[in-house]
DRENDO-1510 file (C-alpha; in Angstrom, 1 decimal, always signed):
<recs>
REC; n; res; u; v; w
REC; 1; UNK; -6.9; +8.1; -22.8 .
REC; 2; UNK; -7.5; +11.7; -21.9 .
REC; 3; UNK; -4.9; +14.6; -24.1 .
REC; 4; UNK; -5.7; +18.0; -22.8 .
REC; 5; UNK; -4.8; +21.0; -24.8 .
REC; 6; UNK; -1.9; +22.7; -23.4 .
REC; 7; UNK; -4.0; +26.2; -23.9 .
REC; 8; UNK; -6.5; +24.6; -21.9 .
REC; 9; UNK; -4.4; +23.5; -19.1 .
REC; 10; UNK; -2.9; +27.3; -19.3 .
REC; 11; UNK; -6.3; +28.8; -18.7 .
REC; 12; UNK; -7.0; +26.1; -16.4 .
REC; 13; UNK; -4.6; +26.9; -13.7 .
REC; 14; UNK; -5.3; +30.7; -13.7 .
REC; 15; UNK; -8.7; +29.9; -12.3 .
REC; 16; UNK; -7.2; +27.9; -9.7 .
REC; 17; UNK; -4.9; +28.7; -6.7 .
REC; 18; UNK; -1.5; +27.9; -8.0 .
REC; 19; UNK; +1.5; +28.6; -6.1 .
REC; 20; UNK; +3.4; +30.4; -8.2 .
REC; 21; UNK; +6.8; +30.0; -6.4 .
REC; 22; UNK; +10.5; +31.8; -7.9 .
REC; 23; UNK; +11.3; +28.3; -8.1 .
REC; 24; UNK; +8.4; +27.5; -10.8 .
REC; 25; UNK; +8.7; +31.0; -12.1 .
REC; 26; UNK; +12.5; +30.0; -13.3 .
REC; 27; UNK; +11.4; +26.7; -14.6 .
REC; 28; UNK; +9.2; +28.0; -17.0 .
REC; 29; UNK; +11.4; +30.2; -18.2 .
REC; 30; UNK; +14.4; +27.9; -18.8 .
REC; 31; UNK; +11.8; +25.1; -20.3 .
REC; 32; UNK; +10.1; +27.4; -22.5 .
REC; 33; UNK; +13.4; +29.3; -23.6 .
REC; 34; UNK; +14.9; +25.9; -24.5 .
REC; 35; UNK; +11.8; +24.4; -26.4 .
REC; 36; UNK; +12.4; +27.8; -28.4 .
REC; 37; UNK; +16.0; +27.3; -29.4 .
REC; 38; UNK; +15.1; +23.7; -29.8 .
REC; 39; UNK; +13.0; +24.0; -32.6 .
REC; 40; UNK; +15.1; +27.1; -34.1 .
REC; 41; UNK; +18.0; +25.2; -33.8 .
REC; 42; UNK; +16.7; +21.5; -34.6 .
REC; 43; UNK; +19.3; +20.8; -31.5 .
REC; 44; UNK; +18.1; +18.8; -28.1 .
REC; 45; UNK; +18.2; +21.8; -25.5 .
REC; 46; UNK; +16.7; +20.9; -22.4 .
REC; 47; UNK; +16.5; +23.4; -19.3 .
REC; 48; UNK; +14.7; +23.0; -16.6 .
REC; 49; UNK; +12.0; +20.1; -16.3 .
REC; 50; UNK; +8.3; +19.7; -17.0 .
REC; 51; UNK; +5.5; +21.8; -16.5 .
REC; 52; UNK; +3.2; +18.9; -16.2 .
REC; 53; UNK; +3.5; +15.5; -15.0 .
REC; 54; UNK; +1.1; +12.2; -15.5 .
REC; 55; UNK; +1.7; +9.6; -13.0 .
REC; 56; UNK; -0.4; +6.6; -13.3 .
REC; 57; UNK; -1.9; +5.4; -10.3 .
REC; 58; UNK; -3.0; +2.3; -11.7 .
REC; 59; UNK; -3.0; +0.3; -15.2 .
REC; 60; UNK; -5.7; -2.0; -14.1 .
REC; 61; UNK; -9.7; -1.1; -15.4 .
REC; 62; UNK; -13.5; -2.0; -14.2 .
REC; 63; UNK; -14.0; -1.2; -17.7 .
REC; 64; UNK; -13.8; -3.4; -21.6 .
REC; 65; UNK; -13.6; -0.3; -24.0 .
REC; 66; UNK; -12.7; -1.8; -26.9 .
REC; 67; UNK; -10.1; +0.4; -28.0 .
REC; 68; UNK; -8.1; +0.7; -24.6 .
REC; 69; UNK; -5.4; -1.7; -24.0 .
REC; 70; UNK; -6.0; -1.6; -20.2 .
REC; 71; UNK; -9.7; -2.6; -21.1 .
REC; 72; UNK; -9.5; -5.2; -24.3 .
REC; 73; UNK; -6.5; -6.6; -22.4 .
REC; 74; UNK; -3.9; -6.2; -25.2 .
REC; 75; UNK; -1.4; -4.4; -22.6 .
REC; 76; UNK; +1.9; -6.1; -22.6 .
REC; 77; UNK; +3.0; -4.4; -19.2 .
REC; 78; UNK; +3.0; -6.0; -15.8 .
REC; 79; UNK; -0.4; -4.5; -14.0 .
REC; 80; UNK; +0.2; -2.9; -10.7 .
REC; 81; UNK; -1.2; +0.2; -8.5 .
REC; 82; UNK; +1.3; +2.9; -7.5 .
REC; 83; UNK; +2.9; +2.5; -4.3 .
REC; 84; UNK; +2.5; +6.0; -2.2 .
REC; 85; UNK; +6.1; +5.4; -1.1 .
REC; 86; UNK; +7.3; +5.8; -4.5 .
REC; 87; UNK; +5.3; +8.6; -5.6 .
REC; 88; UNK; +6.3; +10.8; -2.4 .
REC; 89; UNK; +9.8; +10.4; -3.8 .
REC; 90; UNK; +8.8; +11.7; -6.9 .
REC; 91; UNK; +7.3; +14.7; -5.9 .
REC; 92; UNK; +10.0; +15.2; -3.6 .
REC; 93; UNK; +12.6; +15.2; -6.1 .
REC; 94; UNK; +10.5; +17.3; -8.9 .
REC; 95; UNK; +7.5; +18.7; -7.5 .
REC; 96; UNK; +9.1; +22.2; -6.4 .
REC; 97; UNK; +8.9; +22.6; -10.2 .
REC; 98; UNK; +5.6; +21.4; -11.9 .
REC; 99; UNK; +2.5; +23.5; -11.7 .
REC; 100; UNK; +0.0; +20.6; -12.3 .
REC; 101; UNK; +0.3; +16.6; -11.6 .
REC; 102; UNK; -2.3; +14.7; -13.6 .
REC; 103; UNK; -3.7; +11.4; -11.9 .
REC; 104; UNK; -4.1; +9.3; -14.1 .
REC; 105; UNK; -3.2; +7.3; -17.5 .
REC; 106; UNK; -4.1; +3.8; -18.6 .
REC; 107; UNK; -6.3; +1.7; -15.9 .
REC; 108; UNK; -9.2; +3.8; -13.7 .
REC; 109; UNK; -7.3; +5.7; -11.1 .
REC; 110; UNK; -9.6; +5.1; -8.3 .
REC; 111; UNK; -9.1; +1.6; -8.1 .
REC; 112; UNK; -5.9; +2.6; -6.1 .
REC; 113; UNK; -7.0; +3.4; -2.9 .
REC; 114; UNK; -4.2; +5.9; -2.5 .
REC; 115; UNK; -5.1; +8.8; -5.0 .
REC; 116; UNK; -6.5; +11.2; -2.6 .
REC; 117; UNK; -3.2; +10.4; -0.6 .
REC; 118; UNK; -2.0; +11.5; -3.6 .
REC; 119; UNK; -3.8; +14.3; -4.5 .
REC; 120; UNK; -3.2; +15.4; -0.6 .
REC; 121; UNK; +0.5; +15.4; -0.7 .
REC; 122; UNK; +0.7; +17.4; -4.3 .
REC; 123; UNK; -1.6; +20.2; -2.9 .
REC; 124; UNK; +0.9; +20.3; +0.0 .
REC; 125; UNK; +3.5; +21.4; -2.4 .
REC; 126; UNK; +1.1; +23.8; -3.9 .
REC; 127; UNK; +0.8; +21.8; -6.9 .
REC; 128; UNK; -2.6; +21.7; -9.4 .
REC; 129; UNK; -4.3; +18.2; -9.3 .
REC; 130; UNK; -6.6; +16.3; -12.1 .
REC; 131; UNK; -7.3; +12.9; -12.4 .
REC; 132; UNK; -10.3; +11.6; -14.9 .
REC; 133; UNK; -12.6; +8.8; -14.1 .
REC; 134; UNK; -15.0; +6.5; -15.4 .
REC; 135; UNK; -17.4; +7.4; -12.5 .
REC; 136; UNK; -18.0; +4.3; -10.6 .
REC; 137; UNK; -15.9; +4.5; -7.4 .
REC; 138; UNK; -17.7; +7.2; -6.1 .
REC; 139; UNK; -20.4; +5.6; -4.9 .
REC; 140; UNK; -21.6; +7.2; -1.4 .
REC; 141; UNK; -21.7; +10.9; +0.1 .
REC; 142; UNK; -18.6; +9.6; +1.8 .
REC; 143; UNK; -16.7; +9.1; -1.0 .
REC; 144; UNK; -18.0; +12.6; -2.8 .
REC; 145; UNK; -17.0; +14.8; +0.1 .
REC; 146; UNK; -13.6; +12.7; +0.7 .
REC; 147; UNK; -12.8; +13.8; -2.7 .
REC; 148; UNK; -14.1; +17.9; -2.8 .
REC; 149; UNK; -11.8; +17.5; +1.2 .
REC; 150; UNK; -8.9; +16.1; -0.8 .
REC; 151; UNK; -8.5; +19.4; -2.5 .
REC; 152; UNK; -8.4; +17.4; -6.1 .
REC; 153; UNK; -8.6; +20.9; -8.1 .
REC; 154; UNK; -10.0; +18.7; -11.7 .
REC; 155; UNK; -11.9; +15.7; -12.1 .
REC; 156; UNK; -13.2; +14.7; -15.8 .
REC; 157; UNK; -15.8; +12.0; -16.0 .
REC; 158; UNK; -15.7; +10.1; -19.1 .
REC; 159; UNK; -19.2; +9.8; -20.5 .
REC; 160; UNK; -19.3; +8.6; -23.8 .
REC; 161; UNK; -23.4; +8.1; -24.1 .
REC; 162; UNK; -26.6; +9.8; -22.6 .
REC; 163; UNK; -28.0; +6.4; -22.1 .
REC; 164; UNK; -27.3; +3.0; -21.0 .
REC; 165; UNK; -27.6; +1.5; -24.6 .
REC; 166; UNK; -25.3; +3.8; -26.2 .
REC; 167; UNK; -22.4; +4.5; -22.9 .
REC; 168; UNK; -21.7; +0.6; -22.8 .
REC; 169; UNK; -21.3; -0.2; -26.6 .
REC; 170; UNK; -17.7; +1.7; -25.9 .
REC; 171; UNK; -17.8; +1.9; -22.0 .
REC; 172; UNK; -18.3; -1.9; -21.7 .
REC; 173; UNK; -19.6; -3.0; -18.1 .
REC; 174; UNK; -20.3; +0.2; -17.4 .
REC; 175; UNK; -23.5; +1.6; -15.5 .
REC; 176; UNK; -24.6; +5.1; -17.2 .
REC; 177; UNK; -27.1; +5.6; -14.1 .
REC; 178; UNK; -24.2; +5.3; -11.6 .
REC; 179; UNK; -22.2; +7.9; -13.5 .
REC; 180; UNK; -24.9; +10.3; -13.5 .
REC; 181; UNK; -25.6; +9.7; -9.5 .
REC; 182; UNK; -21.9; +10.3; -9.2 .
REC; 183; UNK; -21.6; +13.5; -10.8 .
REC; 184; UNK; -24.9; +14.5; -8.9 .
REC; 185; UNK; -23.0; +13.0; -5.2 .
REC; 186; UNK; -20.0; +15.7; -6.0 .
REC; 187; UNK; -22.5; +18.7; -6.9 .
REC; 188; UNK; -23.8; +18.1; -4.0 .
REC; 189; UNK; -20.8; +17.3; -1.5 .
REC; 190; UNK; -19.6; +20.9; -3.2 .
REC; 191; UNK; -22.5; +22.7; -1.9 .
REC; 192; UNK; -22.2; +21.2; +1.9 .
REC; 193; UNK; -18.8; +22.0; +2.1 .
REC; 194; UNK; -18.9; +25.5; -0.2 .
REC; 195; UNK; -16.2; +24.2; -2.3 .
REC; 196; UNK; -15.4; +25.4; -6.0 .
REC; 197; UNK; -13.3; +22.7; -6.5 .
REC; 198; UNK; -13.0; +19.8; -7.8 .
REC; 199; UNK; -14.3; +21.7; -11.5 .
REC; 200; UNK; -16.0; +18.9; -13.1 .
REC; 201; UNK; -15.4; +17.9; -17.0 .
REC; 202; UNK; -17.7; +15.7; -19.0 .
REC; 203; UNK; -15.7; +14.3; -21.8 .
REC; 204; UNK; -17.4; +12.5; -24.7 .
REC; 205; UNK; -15.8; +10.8; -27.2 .
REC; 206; UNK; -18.0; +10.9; -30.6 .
REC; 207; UNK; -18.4; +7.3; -32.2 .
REC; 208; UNK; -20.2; +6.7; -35.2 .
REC; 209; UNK; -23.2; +5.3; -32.7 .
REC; 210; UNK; -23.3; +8.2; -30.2 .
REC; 211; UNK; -22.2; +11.4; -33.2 .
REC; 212; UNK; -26.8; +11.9; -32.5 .
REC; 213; UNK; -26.1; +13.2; -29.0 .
REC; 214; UNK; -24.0; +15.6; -28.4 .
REC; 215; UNK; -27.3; +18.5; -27.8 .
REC; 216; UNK; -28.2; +15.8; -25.4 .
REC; 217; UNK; -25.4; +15.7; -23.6 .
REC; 218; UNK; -25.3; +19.7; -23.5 .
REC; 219; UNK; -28.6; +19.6; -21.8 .
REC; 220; UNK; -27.9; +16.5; -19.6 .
REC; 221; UNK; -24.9; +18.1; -17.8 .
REC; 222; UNK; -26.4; +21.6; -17.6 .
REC; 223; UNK; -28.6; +19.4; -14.4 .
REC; 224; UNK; -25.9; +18.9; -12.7 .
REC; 225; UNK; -22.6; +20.6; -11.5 .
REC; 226; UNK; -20.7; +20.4; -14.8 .
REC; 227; UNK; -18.2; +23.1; -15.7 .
REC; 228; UNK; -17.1; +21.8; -19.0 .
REC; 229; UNK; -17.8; +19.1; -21.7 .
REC; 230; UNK; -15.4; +18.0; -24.4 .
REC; 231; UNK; -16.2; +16.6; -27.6 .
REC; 232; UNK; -13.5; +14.2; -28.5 .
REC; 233; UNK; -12.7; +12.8; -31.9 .
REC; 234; UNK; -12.1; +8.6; -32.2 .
REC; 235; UNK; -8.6; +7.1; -31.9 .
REC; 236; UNK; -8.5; +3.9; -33.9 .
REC; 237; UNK; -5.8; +1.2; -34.4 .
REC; 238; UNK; -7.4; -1.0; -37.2 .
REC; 239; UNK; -9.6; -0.6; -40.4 .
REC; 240; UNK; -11.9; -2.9; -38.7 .
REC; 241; UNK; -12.2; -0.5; -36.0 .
REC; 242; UNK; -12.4; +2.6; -38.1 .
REC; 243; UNK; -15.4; +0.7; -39.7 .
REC; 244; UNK; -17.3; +0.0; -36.6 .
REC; 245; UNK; -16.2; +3.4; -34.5 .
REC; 246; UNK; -16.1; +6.4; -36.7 .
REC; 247; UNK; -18.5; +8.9; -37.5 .
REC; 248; UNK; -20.1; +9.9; -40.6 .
REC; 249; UNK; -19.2; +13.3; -40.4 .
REC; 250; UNK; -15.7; +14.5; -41.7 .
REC; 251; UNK; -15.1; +17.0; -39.4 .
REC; 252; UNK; -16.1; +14.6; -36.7 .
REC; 253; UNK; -13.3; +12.2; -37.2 .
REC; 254; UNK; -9.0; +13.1; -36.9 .
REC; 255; UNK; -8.7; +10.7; -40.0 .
REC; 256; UNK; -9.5; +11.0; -43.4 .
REC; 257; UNK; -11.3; +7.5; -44.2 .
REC; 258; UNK; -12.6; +6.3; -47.2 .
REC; 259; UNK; -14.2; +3.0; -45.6 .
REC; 260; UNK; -11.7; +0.9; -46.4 .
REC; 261; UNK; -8.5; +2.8; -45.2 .
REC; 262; UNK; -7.4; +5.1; -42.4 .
REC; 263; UNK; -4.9; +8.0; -42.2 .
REC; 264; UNK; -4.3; +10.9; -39.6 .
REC; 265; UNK; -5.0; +14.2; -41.5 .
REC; 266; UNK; -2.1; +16.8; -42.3 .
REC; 267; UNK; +0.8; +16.4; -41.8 .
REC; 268; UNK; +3.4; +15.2; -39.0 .
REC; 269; UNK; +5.9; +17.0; -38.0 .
REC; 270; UNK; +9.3; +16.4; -37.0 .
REC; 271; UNK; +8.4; +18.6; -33.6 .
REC; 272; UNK; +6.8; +17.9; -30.5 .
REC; 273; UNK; +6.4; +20.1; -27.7 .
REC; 274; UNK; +5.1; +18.1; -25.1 .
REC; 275; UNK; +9.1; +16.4; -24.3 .
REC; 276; UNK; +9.5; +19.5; -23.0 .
REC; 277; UNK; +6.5; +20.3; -21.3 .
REC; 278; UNK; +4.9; +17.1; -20.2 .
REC; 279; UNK; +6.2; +13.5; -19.1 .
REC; 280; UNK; +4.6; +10.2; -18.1 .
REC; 281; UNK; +5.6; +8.1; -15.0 .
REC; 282; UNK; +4.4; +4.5; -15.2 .
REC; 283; UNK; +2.8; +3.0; -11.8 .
REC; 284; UNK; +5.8; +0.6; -11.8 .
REC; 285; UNK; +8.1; +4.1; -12.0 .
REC; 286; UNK; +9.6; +3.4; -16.0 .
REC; 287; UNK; +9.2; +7.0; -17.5 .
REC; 288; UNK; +7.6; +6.9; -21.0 .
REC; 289; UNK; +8.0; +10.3; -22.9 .
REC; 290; UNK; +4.1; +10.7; -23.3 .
REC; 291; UNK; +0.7; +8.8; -22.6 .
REC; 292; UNK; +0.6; +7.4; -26.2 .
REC; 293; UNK; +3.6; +5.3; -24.8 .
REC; 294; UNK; +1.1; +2.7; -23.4 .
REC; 295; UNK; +3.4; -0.2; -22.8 .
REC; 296; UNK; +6.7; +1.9; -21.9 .
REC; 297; UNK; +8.3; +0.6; -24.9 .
REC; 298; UNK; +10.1; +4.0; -25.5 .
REC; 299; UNK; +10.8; +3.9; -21.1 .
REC; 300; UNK; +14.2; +6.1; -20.6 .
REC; 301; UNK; +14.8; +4.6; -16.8 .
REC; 302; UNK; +12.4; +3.8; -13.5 .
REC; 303; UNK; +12.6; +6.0; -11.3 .
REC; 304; UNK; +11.6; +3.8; -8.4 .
REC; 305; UNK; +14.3; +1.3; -8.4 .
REC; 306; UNK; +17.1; +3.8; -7.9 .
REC; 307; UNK; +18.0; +3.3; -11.5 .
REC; 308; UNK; +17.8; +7.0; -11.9 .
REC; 309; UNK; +16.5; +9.8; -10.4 .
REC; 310; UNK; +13.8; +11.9; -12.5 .
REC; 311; UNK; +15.9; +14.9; -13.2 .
REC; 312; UNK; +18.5; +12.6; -14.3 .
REC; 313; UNK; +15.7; +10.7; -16.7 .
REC; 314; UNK; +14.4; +13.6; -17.5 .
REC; 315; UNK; +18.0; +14.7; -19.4 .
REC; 316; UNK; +19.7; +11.5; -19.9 .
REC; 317; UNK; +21.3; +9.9; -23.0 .
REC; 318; UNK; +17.4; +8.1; -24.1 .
REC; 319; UNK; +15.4; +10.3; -23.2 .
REC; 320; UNK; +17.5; +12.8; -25.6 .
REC; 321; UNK; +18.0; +10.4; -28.1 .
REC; 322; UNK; +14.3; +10.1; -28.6 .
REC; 323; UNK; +14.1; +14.0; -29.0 .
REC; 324; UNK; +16.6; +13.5; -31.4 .
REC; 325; UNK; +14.3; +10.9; -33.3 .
REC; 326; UNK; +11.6; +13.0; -33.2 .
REC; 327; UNK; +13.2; +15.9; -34.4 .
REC; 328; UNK; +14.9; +14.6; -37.6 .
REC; 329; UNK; +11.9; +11.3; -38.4 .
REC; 330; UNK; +8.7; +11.7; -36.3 .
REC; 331; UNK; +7.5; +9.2; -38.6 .
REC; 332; UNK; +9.7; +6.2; -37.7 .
REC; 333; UNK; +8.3; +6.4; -34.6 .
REC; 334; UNK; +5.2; +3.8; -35.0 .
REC; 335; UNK; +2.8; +5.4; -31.9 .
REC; 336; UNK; +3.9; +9.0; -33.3 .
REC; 337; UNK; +1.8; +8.4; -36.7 .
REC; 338; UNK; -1.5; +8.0; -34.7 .
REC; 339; UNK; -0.8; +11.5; -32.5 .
REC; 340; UNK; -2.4; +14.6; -33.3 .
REC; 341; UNK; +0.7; +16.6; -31.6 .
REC; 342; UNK; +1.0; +19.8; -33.9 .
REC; 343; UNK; -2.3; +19.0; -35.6 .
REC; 344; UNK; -5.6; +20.4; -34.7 .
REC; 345; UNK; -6.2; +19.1; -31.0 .
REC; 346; UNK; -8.4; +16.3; -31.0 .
REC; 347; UNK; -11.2; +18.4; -29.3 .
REC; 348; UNK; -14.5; +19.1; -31.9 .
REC; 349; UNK; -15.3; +21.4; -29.5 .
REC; 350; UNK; -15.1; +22.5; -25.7 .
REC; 351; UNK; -18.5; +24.3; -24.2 .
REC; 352; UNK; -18.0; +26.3; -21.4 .
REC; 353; UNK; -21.0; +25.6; -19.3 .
REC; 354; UNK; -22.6; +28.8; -17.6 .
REC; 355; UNK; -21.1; +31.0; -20.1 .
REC; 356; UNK; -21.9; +31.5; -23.9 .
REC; 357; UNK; -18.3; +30.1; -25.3 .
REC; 358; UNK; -18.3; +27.1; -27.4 .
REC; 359; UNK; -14.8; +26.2; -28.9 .
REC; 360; UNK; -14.6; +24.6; -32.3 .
</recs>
C-alpha cells in the first residue's frame, strides 16, 4: 500500500498540467472551508467532494508480500478487475471536481487490461493520473510507449531491494532484473516520444534486511529516468512480523518496539483529514473511507449497483457517521490504530533526484 503525503501531492500537481477549472476552484474552497470548521467545531461539515480519488483497478496480485492481504491471501473480499463501464460513470458523476485520480489500491493495477483506458478518459477531463506498480507488466517497448501515449502523469515502482536476494524476501515472486529493464523501457519510450511524463517514483520500503541499501538505491536510480525515491517506514500487523520486518534503527521504524511488543508512536488523534480530501472506490464499486479499509468493512454504499450515487455516498448517513466516530474515538476504530494520519508521514525521507533536496 502506497500513502502519499498530501504536501507531496500539492507540489506534485503544480509541476503538472492541471486543469484548474471554476468548477475545481469552488470545490477546494468549500472542502477546505468545511474541514476547517470541522475540526474547530468537532461537527461533521462536508462541502463539496474530494480532492483526490483512489479507484482500484484490481484486487488481484502477481505478487506474495507477506504483509499485503491481496498477496498472503488473507483478503476477505470477492477478487475482481474494474469494469470500464463503471468507472466512466464515476468520473462522469465526480470528476468535474477532483484534481488527481490515483490508479490503484490493493492487487497490481496492470493486471486490468483497462488502466490506460482509464488513465485516457481522466486526462480527458483534465484530471492528474498515478497509479504505482510492481514493474512487471511492462514488459516490451510497446507496452512502455503505450503508457508515456496514455498521458498517465505518475507512475511509482515499488522496489523494495537492489538485488534479487533482498527485493523477493518481501516482493515474493518477483524478478528484480525485470523491474530494472522496466524502468529503463519508460526512460527510454520518454526520450522517443519527448515526453516529461509519466514522472517516475521509486518507492522502498525499509525492512530490517534491506535498512543496508538505501545509498544503493540512491545510486541505482540516478542510471535510469527516476525523478524521486521514497524511503518508506514498515507497516506490521503481528509481533511475529515486527520481529522478522523491522529495522534496527528507531528512527527507521513508525513503532516504538521493544522486541517483544509493538505500538504506533504519538499519539492518535480524534481527527483525520483525508474524509475530506481523499476517498477510496473498491473495483466492485463499495466506497471505503480510505485505503487502510482493505476489505470494505467500513463501505458507506456501491456506487455501481445504483445503490447510490458518489455524491450521495460521499455525504450520506455512514459515511457521516464514521466522521463522527472518528472525531469523538479514533481509537475504536481497529485499522485507525495502525495509521499514521496526523503523525509524522510514514516517509524517512523523499530525495529529489537531479536536485540537491533530500526530505527527512
Amino acid at each position: 500500500m502506497n500513502v502519499v503525503p498530501i504536501k507531496s501531492i500539492i507540489k506534485s500537481l503544480l509541476i503538472i498540467n492541471l486543469r484548474l477549472t471554476p468548477k475545481r476552484i469552488a470545490n477546494m474552497i468549500k472542502i477546505f472551508t468545511s474541514m476547517l470548521f470541522s475540526r474547530l467545531t468537532r461537527r461533521q461539515i462536508v462541502w463539496g467532494y474530494p480532492l483526490f480519488l483512489m479507484v482500484e483497478p484490481t484486487n488481484i496480485c502477481n505478487l506474495k508480500c507477506p504483509m499485503c492481504p491481496s498477496g498472503n491471501g488473507e483478503m476477505s473480499r470477492a477478487l475482481g478487475k474494474l469494469n470500464f463501464e463503471n468507472y466512466k460513470r464515476l468520473l462522469d458523476d465526480v470528476g468535474d471536481r477532483v484534481l488527481q485520480v490515483q490508479l490503484w489500491n490493493q492487487g497490481e493495477p496492470l493486471i486490468n487490461k483497462s488502466l490506460l483506458d482509464f488513465v485516457r478518459y481522466a486526462k480527458g477531463k483534465g484530471i492528474v493520473t498515478q497509479t504505482s506498480t510492481n514493474g512487471h507488466y511492462i514488459r516490451t517497448e510497446e507496452a512502455a510507449e503505450e503508457i508515456v501515449l496514455s498521458g498517465l502523469d505518475f507512475l511509482i515502482f515499488s522496489m523494495d531491494g537492489t538485488n534479487q536476494e533482498t527485493y523477493e524476501k518481501y516482493r515474493v515472486g518477483g524478478n528484480y532484473q525485470l523491474v530494472l529493464d522496466t524502468l529503463e523501457r519508460i526512460g527510454r519510450a520518454k526520450k522517443r516520444l519527448v515526453s516529461k511524463t509519466p514522472l517516475v517514483e521509486l518507492q522502498f520500503i525499509v525492512f530490517k534486511h534491506n535498512q543496508q541499501e538505501m545509498d544503493d538505491l540512491i545510486q541505482i536510480a540516478g542510471q535510469f529516468d527516476v525523478n524521486r525515491i521514497s524511503f518508506k517506514t514498515a507497516q506490521v500487523y503481528s509481533n511475529d512480523q515486527a520481529n522478522v520486518f523491522l529495522p534496527e534503527r528507531d528512527d527507521h521504524k513508525r513503532y516504538d518496539y521493544d522486541g517483544q511488543n509493538y505500538e504506533m508512536k504519538g499519539e492518535i488523534k480524534n481527527w483525520c483529514k483525508r474524509l475530506w480530501l481523499n476517498s477510496t472506490v473498491n473495483w466492485n464499486g463499495s466506497v471505503s473511507p480510505c485505503c487502510f479499509d482493505k476489505d470494505a468493512e467500513h463501505a458507506f454504499a456501491n456506487v455501481f449497483t445504483n445503490q447510490s450515487s458518489f455524491p450521495e455516498t460521499w455525504k450520506n448517513e455512514k459515511s457521516m457517521a464514521f466522521r463522527s466516530q472518528v472525531m469523538k474515538d479514533r481509537r475504536s476504530i481497529e485499522m485507525c490504530n495502525n495509521c499514521t494520519e496526523g503523525l509524522e508521514e510514514p516517509y524517512i525521507k523523499i530525495v529529489e533526484l537531479g536536485s540537491s533536496k533530500t526530505h527527512t
